[in-house]
C-alpha positions, 0 to 999 in steps of 0.5 A: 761101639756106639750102639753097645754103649747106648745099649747099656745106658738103656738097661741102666736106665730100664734097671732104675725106672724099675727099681724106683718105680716097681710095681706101683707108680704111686708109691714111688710118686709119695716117695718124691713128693715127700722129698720135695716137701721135707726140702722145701719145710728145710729151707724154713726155721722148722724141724722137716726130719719127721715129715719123710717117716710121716710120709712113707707109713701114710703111703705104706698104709695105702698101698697095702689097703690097695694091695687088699681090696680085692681080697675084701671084694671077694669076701663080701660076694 
């Protein structure tokens, strides 16, 4: 009973690890960096609601540059 209930948090766990991280570890990185600093600018009188949209078309905009440098690479061969 043991084993198959530690099976299971296993591959909820492995479910998660690869739906929050995915394909590009950097990406997810962003994502609780700009969490952490939308939390921290709202414990201050200023306004935090822009700095997560900010953050995820920064991150968004790199790693589509990513995605495509070797498309670029190629063509100037």
């Amino acid at each position: 009973m043991l084993s198959r209930a530690w099976g299971l948090a296993r591959s909820f766990g492995a479910f998660w690890y690869d739906f929050v991280v995915g394909d590009d570890w950097r990406v997810a990185a962003g994502v609780v960096v700009g969490l952490l600093v939308t939390y921290g600018v709202s414990q201050t009188s200023l306004p935090a609601w822009w700095i997560l949209p900010v953050g995820v078309t920064a991150f968004l905009g790199v790693s589509l540059w990513r995605a495509s440098r070797p498309a670029r690479l190629a063509r100037k061969r």
